[in-house]
TIVO-636221 format. One record per residue (C-alpha): residue in three letters; x, y, z; residue number from 0. Coordinates in steps of 0.2 Angstrom, whole numbers, always signed. Example, Ala and Ser with C-alpha at 12.3 -4.5 7.8 and 13.67 -1.06 7.14 Angstrom:
REM TIVO-636221
ALA_+62_-22_+39_0
SER_+68_-5_+36_1
***
This chain:
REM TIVO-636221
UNK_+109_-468_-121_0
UNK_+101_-480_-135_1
UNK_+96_-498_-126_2
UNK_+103_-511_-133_3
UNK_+92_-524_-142_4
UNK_+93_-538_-130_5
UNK_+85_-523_-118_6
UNK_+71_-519_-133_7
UNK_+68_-539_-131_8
UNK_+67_-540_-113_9
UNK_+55_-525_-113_10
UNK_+44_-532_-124_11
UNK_+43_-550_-112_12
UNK_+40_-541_-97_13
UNK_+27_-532_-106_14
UNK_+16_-547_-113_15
UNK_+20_-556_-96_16
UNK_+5_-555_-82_17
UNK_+10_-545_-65_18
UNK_+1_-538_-49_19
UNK_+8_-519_-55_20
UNK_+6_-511_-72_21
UNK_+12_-518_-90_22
UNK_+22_-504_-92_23
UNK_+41_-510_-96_24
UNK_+52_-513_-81_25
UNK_+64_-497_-85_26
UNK_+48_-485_-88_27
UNK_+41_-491_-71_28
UNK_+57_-486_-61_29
UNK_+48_-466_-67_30
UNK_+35_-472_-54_31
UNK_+45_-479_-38_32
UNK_+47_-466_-23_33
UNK_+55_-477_-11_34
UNK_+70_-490_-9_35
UNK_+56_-504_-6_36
UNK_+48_-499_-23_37
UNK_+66_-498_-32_38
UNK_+71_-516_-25_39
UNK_+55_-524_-30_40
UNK_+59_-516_-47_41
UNK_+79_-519_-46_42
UNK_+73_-539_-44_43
UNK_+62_-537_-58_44
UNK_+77_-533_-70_45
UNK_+86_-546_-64_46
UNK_+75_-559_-69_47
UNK_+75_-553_-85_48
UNK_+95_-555_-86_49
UNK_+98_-538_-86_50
UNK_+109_-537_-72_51
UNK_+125_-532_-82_52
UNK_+118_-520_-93_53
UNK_+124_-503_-90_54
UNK_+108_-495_-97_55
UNK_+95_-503_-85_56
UNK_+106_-504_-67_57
UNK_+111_-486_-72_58
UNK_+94_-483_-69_59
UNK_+94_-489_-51_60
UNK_+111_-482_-47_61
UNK_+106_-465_-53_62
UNK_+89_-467_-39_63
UNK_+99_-474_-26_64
UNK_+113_-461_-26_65
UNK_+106_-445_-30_66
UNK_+87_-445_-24_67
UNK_+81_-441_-9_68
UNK_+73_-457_-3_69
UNK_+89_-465_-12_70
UNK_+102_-477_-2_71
UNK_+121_-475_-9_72
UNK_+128_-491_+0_73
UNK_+114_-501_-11_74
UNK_+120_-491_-26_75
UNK_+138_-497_-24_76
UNK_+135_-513_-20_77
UNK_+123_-512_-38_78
UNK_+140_-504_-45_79
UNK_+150_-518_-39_80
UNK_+141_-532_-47_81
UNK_+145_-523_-65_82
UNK_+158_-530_-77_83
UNK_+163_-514_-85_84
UNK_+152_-500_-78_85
UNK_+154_-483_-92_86
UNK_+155_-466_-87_87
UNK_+138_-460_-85_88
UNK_+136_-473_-69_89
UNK_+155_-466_-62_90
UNK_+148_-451_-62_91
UNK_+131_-454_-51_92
UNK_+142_-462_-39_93
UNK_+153_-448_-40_94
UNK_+138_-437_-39_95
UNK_+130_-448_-25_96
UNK_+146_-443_-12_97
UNK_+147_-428_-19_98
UNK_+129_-423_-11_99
UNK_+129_-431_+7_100
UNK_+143_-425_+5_101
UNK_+158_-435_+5_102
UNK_+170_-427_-6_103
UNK_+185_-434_-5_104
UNK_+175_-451_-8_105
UNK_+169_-444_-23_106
UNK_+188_-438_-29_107
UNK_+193_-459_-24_108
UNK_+181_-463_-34_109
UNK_+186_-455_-47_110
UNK_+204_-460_-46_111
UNK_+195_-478_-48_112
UNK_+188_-476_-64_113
UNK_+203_-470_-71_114
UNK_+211_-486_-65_115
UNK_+199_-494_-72_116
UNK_+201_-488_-89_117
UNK_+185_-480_-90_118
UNK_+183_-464_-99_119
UNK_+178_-446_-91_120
UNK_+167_-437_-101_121
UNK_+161_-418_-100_122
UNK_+148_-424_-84_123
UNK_+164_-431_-75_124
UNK_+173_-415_-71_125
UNK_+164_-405_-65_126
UNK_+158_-414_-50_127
UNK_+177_-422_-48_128
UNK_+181_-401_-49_129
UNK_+168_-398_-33_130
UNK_+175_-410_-23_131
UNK_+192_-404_-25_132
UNK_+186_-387_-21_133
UNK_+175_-394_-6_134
UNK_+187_-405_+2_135
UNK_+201_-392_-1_136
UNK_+211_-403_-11_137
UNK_+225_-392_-17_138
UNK_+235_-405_-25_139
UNK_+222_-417_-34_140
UNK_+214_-401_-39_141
UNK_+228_-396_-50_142
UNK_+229_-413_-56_143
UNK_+209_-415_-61_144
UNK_+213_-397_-70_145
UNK_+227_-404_-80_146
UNK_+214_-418_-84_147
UNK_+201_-408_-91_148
UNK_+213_-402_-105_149
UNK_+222_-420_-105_150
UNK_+203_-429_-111_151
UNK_+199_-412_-122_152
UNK_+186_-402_-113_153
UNK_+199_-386_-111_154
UNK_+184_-378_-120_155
UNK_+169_-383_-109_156
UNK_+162_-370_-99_157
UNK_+156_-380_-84_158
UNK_+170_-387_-82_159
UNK_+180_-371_-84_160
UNK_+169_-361_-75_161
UNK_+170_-376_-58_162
UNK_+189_-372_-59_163
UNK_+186_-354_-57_164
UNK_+178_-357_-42_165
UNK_+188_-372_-36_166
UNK_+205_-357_-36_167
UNK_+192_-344_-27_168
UNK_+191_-356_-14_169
UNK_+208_-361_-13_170
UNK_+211_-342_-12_171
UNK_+223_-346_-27_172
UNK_+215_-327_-37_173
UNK_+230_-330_-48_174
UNK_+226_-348_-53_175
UNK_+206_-344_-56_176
UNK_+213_-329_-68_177
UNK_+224_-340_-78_178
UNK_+209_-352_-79_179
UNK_+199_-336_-85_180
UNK_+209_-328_-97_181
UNK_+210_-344_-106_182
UNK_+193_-348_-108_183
UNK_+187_-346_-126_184
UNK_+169_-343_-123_185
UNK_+166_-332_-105_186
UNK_+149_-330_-98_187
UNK_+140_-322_-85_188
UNK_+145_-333_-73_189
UNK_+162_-335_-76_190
UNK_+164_-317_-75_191
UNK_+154_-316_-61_192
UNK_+163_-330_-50_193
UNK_+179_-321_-55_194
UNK_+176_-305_-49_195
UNK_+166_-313_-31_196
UNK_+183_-323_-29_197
UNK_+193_-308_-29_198
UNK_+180_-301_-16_199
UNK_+181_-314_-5_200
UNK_+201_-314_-4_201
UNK_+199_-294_+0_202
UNK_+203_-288_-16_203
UNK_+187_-278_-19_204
UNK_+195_-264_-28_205
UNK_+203_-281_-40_206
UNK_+185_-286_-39_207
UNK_+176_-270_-48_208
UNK_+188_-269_-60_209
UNK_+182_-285_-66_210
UNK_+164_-281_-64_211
UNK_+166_-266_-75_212
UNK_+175_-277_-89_213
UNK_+161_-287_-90_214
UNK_+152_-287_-107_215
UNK_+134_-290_-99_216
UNK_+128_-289_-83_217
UNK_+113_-299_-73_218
UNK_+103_-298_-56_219
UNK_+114_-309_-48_220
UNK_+131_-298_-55_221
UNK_+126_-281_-48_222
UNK_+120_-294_-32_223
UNK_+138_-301_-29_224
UNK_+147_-283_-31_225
UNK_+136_-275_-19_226
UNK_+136_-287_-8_227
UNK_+154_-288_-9_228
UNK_+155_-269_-5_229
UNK_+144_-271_+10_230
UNK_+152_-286_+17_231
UNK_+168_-275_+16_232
UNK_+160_-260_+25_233
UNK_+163_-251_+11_234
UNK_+144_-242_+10_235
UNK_+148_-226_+2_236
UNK_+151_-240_-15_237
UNK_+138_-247_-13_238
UNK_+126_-235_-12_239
UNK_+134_-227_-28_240
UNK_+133_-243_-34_241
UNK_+115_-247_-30_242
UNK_+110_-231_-38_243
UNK_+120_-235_-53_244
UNK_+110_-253_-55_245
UNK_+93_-243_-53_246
UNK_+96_-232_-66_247
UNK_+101_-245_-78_248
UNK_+82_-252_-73_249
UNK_+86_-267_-64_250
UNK_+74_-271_-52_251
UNK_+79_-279_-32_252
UNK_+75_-295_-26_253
UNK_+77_-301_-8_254
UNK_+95_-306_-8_255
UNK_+98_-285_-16_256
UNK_+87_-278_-5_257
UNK_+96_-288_+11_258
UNK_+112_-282_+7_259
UNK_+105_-265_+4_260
UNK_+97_-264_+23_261
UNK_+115_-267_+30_262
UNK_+122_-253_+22_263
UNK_+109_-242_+27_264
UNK_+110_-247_+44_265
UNK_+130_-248_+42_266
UNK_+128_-229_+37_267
UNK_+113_-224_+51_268
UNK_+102_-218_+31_269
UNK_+85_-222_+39_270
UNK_+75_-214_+24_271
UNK_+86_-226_+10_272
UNK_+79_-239_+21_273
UNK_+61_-234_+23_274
UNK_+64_-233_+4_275
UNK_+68_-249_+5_276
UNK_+56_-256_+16_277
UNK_+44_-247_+6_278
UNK_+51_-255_-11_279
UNK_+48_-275_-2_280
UNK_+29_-271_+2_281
UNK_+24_-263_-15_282
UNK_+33_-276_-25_283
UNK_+29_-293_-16_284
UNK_+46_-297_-12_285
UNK_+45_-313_-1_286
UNK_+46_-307_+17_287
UNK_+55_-323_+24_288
UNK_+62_-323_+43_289
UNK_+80_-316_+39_290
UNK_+75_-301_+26_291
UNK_+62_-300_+40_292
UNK_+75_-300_+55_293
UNK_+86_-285_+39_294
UNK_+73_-272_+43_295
UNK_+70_-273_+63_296
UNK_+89_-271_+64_297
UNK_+90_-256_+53_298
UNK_+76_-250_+60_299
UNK_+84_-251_+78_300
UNK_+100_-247_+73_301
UNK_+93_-232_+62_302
UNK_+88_-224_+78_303
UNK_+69_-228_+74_304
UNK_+63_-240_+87_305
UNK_+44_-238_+85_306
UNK_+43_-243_+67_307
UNK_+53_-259_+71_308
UNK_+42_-265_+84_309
UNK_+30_-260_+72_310
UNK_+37_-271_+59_311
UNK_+40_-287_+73_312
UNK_+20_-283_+79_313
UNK_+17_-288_+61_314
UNK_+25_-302_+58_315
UNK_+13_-319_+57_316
UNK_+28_-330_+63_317
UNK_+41_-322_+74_318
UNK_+58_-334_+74_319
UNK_+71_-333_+86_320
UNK_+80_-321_+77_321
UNK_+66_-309_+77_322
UNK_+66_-310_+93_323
UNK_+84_-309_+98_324
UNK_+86_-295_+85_325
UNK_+72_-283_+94_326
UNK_+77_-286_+112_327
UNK_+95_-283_+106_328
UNK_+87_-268_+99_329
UNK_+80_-261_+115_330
UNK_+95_-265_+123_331
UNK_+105_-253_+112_332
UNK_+92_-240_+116_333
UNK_+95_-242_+134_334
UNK_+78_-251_+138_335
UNK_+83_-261_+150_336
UNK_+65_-264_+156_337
UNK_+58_-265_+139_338
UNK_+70_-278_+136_339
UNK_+66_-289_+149_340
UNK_+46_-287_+147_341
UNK_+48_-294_+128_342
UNK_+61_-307_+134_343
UNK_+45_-314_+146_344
UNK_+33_-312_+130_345
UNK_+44_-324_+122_346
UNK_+42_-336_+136_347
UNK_+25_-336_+135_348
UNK_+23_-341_+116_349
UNK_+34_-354_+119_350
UNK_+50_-349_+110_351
UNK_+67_-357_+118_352
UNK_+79_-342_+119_353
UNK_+97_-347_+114_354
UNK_+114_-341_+115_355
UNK_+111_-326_+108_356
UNK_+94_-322_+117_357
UNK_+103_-321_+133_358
UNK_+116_-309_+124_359
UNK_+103_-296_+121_360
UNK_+97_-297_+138_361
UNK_+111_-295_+149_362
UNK_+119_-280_+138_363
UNK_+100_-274_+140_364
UNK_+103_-275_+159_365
UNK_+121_-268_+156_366
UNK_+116_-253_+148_367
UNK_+101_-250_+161_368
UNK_+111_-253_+177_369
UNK_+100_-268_+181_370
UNK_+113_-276_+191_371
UNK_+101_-288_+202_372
UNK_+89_-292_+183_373
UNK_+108_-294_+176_374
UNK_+113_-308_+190_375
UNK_+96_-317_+188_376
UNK_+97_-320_+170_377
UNK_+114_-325_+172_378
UNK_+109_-339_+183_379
UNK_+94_-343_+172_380
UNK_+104_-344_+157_381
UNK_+113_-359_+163_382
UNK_+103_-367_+178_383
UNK_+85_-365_+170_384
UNK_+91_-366_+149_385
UNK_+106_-377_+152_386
UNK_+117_-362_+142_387
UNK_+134_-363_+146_388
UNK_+139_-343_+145_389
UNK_+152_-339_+133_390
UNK_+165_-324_+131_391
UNK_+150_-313_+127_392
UNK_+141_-316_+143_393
UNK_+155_-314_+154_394
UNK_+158_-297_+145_395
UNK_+143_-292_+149_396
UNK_+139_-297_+166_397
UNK_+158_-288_+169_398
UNK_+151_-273_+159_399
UNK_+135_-272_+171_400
UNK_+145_-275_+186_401
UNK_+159_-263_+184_402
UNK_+148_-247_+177_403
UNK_+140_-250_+195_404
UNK_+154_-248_+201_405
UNK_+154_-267_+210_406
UNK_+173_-270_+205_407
UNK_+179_-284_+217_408
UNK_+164_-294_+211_409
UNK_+167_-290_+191_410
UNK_+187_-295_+195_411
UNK_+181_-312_+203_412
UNK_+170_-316_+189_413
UNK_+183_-315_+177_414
UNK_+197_-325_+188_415
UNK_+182_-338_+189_416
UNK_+180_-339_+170_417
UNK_+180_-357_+163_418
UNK_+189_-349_+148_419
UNK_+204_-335_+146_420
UNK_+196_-318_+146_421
UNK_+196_-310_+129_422
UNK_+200_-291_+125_423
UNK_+181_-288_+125_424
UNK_+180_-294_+144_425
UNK_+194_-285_+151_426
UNK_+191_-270_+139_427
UNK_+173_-270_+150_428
UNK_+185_-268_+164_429
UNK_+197_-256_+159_430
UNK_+180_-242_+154_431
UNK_+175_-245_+173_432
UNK_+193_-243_+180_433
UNK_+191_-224_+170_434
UNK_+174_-219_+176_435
UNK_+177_-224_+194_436
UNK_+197_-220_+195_437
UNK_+204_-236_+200_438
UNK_+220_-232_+192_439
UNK_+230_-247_+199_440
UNK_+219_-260_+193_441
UNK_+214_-251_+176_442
UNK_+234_-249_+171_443
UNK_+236_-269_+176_444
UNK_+220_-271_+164_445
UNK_+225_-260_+150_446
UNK_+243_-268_+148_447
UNK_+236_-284_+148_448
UNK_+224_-279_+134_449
UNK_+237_-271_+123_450
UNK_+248_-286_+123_451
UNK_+231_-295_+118_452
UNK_+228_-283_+104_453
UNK_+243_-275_+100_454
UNK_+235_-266_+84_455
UNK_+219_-259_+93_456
UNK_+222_-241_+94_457
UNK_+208_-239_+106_458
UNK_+217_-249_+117_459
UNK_+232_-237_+120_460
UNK_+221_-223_+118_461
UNK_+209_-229_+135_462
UNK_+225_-233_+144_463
UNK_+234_-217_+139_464
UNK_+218_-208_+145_465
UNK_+217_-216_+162_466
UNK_+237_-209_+165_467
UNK_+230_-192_+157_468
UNK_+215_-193_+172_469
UNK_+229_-195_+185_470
UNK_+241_-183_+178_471
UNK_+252_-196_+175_472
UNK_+260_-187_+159_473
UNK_+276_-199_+158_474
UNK_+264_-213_+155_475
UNK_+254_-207_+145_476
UNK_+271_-202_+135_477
UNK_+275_-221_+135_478
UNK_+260_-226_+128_479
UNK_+260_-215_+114_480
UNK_+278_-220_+111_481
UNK_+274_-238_+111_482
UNK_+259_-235_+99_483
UNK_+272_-228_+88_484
UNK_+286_-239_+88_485
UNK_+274_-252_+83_486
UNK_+264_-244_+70_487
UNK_+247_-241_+78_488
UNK_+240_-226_+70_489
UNK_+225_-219_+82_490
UNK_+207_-222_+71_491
UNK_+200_-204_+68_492
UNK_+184_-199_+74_493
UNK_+170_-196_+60_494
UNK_+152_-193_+61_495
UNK_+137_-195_+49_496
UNK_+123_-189_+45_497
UNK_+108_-192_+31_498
UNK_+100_-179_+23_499
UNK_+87_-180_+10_500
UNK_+93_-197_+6_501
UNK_+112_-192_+4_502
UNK_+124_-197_+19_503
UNK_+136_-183_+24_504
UNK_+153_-187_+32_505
UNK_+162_-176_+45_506
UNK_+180_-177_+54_507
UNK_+184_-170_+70_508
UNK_+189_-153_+62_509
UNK_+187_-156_+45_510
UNK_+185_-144_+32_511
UNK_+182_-156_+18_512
UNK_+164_-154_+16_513
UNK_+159_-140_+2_514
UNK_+147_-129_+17_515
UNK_+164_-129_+30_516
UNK_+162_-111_+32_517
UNK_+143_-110_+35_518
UNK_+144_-128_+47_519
UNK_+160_-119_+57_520
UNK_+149_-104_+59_521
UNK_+133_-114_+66_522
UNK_+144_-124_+78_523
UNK_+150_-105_+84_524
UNK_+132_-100_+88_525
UNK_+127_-117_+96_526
UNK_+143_-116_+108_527
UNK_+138_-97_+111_528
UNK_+119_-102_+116_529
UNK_+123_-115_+128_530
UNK_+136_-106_+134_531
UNK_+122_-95_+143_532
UNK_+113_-112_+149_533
UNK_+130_-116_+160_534
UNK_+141_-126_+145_535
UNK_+159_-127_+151_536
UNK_+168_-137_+140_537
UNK_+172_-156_+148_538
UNK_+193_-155_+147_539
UNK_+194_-173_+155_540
UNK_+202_-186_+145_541
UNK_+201_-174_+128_542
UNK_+219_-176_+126_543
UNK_+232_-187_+126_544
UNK_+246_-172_+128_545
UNK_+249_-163_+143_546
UNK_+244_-144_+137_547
UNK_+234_-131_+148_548
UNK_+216_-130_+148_549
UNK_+213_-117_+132_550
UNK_+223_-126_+122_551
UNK_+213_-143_+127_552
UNK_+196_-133_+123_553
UNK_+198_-129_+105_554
UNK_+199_-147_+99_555
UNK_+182_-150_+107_556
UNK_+173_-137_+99_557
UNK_+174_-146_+83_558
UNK_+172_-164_+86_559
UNK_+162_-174_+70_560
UNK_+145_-176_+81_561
UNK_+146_-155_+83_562
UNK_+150_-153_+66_563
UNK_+137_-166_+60_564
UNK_+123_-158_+73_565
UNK_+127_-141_+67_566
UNK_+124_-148_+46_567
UNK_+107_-156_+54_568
UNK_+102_-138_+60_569
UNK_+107_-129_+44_570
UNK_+97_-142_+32_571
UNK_+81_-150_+42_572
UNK_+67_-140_+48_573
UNK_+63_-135_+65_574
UNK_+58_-149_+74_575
UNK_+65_-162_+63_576
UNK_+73_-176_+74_577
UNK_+92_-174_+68_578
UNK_+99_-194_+68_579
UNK_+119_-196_+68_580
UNK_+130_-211_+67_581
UNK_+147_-210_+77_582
UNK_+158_-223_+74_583
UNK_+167_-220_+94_584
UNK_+161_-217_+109_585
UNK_+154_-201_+112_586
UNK_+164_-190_+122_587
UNK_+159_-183_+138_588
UNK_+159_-164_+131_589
UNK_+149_-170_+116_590
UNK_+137_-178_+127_591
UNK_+136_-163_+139_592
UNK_+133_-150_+126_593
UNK_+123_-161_+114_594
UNK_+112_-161_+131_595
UNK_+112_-141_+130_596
UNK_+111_-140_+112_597
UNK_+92_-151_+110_598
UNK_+85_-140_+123_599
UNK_+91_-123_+117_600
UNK_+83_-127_+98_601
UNK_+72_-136_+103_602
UNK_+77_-152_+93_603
UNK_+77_-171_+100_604
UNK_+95_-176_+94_605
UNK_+98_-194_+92_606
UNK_+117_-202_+92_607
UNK_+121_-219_+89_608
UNK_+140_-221_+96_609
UNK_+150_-237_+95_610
UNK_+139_-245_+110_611
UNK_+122_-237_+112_612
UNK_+113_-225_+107_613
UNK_+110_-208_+114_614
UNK_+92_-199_+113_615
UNK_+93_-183_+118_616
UNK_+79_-172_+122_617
UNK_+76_-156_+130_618
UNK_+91_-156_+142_619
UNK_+91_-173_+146_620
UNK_+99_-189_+136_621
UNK_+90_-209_+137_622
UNK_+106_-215_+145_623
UNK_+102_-205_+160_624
UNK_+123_-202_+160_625
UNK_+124_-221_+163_626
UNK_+135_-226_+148_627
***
């Protein structure tokens, strides 16, 4: 904005006039203040030189007192105040000012204000009026400042328009952001790209890619969002494809990629796409901050790989409470209970506070070990020594430690003593040691209190329908299934997966799908006949829902996912290759069994990562020690 000549003058007094700081004109020297004292001494300067009411110079202060960091708002609106007829560059600090403490629907008043005031918006006006809408979910003023946008003729500027897209995303309004979209005259990168994320984020991911292949031109942080949208949607077959697509085209990762990447690698249990990964971050100097950091020691523990992610934490320089957190969490998975705990008291000693989480890891480290009196001590550490009040979580676990042990009286009265109403995860901790030890009365109280909790978890049904099925209490079991029916709860299928020379290989329980069927069926025949001379009887219990005679239970078990999966790792790696699946239930108990039978007979350590834990099995024996 030009100064008007009375400024020019003023300037050119305060220049030839002596002063203890520099002859540098009072509006240049606001350049050099850093603090609210500086900017007062410089504020009373300007109003000795009579320019209190020029818009031009108190612009100046406002814009330091509301949007710097050292700034003071209140002292900008009471500058504000003073003004006769403040114009629309100083509406727009303040607006900007609230906007960033933030106070947005201060910032949408304001704005109402300066409309009343007869000033008027220009193209800087909107878009942070459009944030604040967005940010304060104003629905209504939202619409209005939309229609105000074409109302002062800016219908055509792409900050504004592209702040509206964004504004309907978050207002999970997809068909208001399209309209706003379609109309735009001029579409950029980040109009497209904010489109396509909106529809992402409302669950429309399919919607989402449609838009993302429309797009005329494509940048890092495009392929970014789409991936990321697959990955946040567990859709990691997509992304992979996708990732594969953007590395063809020559687009290199950056941190936020790579992130993403490790997720659906761990998601999928594809260690060797991770170490590629991993690999890719050291060669390239990608920055290595705590949560990529934190990315690969959880794909590495989830990936079965243990070593390399204590490897990765070892090197760290500055291990955060994530770090931490994340690698006893890891051990706990593994089933070392012990390991857990030691790293828990290194922690300690370099002086890092555990937190909510930390106490997580530890007790379903002590859970998964049987450490029933290490569980109850850091129960009562958590709160009497940290000052942690337990959550769900805890609760869940402390019940999961004590009902495996078979401690069920105590496991009942700490959830009746719960400051909190138990969730399904608590009482589903219950309901699995109600089945291992055979307390059918308390397990079938449990299990239809759960269902009614989660009426649309199939698992649910399926656990109680299985405790009737141990007791031979068909009619229930009947019931069950009847009431899964008659609401529409459709059993999740098994599946199994497993990565092979960088390619992740999918298997039902007896699926035929998969292009070497016949050659995988045939292996899974000649692993059953071998184990069958080291004792393997196939574990009938629980297997089926349906009261049918033994034989007929048998045949579905030969050809559950983890067998099938097993028998592909056999066929495609070599001997003594570690075979590594990904199983997204629990493992069964005649899986468990013959997997046992099947690493000693060829000689192959077998590592299965089920919905809770993992599973290393080696020459006849598994981690878990049958404790699971």
């Amino acid at each position: 904005m030009m100064a008007s000549p009375l400024v020019l003058q003023s300037i050119a007094v305060f220049s030839s006039t002596p002063s203890s700081n520099t002859h540098t004109s009072p509006l240049r020297g606001l350049e050099s203040c850093s603090t609210m004292l500086e900017l007062k001494q410089f504020h009373s300067q300007v109003i000795k030189l009579g320019l209190s009411a020029d818009n031009d110079a108190m612009g100046r202060v406002i814009k330091f007192c509301a949007v710097s960091d050292n700034g003071d708002l209140n002292y900008a609106l009471q500058v504000f105040d003073a003004l006769p007829h403040p114009d629309a560059f100083i509406y727009n600090t303040i607006m900007r000012g609230h906007l960033q403490l933030p106070f947005p629907r201060k910032c949408i008043l304001f704005y109402s204000r300066m409309l009343c005031d007869s000033a008027t918006p220009n193209r800087f006006t909107f878009p942070s009026v459009i944030r604040a809408c967005s940010a304060d979910n104003a629905v209504e003023e939202g619409r209005q400042v939309h229609a105000h946008v074409f109302k002062f003729g800016f219908g055509a500027d792409g900050f504004s328009q592209n702040n509206l897209i964004h504004m309907y995303v978050n207002f999970q309004s997809m068909e208001g952001a399209r309209k706003v979209f379609d109309k735009m005259p001029m579409k950029d990168v980040v109009s497209w790209t904010t489109l396509f994320t909106g529809y992402s984020q409302c669950g429309l991911v399919d919607k989402a890619f449609e838009v993302f292949e429309l797009m005329p031109e494509r940048n890092s942080v495009s392929w970014n969002a789409m991936i990321a949208s697959y990955v946040q949607s567990n859709r990691f077959h997509e992304a992979f494809a996708l990732f594969r697509r953007m590395l063809e085209e020559k687009w290199a990762l950056d941190k936020y990629l790579a992130a993403s990447m490790l997720v659906a690698c761990t998601g999928l249990g594809a260690l060797e796409q991770g170490k590629w990964i991993h690999g890719y971050i050291q060669k390239s100097g990608i920055e290595l901050d705590p949560k990529l950091a934190t990315t690969i020691i959880d794909m590495y523990c989830k990936c079965g790989c243990l070593e390399r992610a204590f490897e990765v934490f070892n090197e760290l320089p500055h291990k955060g409470i994530s770090s931490w957190n994340c690698m006893i969490g890891g051990l706990a998975i593994h089933g070392k209970g012990e390991a857990a705990i030691q790293l828990f008291k290194e922690m300690q000693r370099e002086m890092v506070a555990p937190d909510y989480i930390t106490f997580v890891s530890l007790l379903s480290a002590c859970a998964h070990s049987g450490l029933v009196d290490e569980g109850r001590h850091y129960f009562r550490c958590m709160i009497e020594v940290h000052g942690i009040e337990p959550g769900t979580e805890h609760f869940g676990c402390m019940v999961d430690l004590l009902g495996r042990a078979g401690m069920m009286k105590e496991a009942t009265k700490l959830i009746n003593e719960m400051p909190m109403s138990p969730d399904a995860g608590v009482l589903g901790a219950l309901l699995g040691a109600c089945k291992i030890h055979g307390n059918i009365e308390l397990g079938e109280k449990i299990g239809k209190r759960i269902i009614e909790l989660e009426p649309n978890n199939s698992g649910r049904y399926v656990l109680l329908a299985n405790l009737y099925a141990k007791a031979g209490r068909w009619e229930d079991v009947a019931n069950t299934r009847k009431l899964m029916n008659d609401r529409g709860v459709k059993k999740a299928p098994g599946f199994s997966m497993i990565e092979v020379e960088g390619v992740v290989n999918e298997f039902l329980a007896g699926g035929r799908a998969h292009p070497e069927a016949k050659q995988i069926y045939s292996k899974v025949n000649e692993m059953l006949e071998r184990i069958r001379s080291s004792g393997y009887v196939p574990d009938v219990d629980g297997a089926s829902m349906h009261d049918v005679d033994e034989e007929e239970k048998e045949k579905p078990l030969y050809y559950h996912s983890e067998k099938l999966a097993i028998a592909f790792g056999l066929l495609k790696t070599k001997a003594g290759e570690t075979i590594r699946i990904t199983k997204n239930l629990r493992v069964c108990k005649d899986c468990h069994e013959a997997s046992k039978l099947i690493s000693k007979a060829y000689g192959r350590e077998i590592i299965v990562r089920d919905r809770n834990r993992f599973h290393h099995f080696r020459m006849g024996e598994c981690s878990c020690r049958d404790y699971w």
